[in-house]
N, C-alpha and C positions, 0 to 999 in steps of 0.2 A: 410154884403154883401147882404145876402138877403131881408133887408129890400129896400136897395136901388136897387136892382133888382126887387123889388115891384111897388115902384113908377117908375120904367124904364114903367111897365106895366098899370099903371093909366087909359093913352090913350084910353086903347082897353076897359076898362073895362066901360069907360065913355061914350064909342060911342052908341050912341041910334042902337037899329037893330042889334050891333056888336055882335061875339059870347059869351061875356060874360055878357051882358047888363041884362040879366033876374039875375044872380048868386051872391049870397051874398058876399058882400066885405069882408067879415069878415073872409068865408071861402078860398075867392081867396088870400088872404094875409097870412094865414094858410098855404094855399097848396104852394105858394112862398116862402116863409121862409122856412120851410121843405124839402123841392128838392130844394133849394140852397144849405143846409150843404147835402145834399147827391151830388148833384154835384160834389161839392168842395170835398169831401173825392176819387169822381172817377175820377177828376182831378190829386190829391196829389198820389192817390197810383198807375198811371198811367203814370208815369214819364211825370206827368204835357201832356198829350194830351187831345186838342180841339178837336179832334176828335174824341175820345170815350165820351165825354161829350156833341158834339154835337149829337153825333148818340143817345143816350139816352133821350137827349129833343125836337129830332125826332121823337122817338118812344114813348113817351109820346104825344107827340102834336097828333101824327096819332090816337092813342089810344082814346085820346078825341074826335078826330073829327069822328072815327069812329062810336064811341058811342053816339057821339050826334045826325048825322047824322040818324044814326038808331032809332031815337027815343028816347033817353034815355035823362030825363029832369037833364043838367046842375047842378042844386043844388042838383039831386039826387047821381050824380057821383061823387060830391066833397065831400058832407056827406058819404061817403065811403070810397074813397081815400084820405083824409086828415088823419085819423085816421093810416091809413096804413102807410101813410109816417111817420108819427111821431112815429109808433110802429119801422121803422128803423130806424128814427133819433136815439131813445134810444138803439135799437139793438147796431148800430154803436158806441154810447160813450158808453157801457157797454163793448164790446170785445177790444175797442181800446182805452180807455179811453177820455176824453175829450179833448182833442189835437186831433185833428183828420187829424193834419197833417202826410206827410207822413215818414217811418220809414227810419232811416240813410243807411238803406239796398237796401232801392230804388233808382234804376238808375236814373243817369238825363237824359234828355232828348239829343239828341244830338244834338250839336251847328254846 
C-alpha cells in the first residue's frame, strides 16, 4: 500500500517550485512507505477510523510545513524523520509482531 501511496504522490514531487521539488526521492519514498504501515496499524487498532488517521496526516503535514516554512531545508527534516519513522515501523512489528493488523479484541466499527 505504501508504495502505491507513493506514486499517488509522484505529482507533487515532480512539480518544479513545488514543496518537494528540492527533496530526495529516495528519501520522500522512505518517509511514504513508513507512515503508511503506521498509518495502517492507527487505522486497524482504531476500529478502522478515517479520522484518527486523517488527524495524524494533518499533523504531519502541519509539522512539515511548519518547519519548512521556518526555515528548515526539506532534505534536512526528512534525514531526521525517516530514521524515526522506521525506528516505529520496527517498534510496532516487534510488540505486535508482524501482522499488524488489528487484534480480535477490537471493536468494529459501527455500521
Amino acid at each position: 500500500m505504501g508504495l502505491a501511496w507513493a506514486v499517488w504522490h509522484v505529482p507533487v514531487w515532480l512539480t518544479v517550485g513545488g514543496p518537494t521539488a528540492e527533496a530526495s526521492v529516495v528519501l520522500l519514498l522512505l518517509d511514504i512507505v513508513g507512515v503508511s504501515v503506521v498509518y495502517a496499524w492507527v487505522y486497524n487498532r482504531t476500529a478502522q477510523s478515517v479520522l484518527f488517521v486523517s488527524l495524524l496526516h494533518a499533523a504531519g503535514n502541519a509539522v512539515g510545513l511548519v518547519a519548512t516554512e521556518g526555515g528548515v531545508d526539506l532534505g534536512r527534516l526528512l534525514a531526521f524523520k525517516v530514521p524515526l519513522v522506521w525506528i516505529a515501523v520496527a517498534v510496532l512489528i516487534v510488540v505486535f509482531g508482524p501482522n499488524l493488523q488489528a487484534s480480535s479484541s477490537t471493536p468494529q466499527a459501527a455500521r
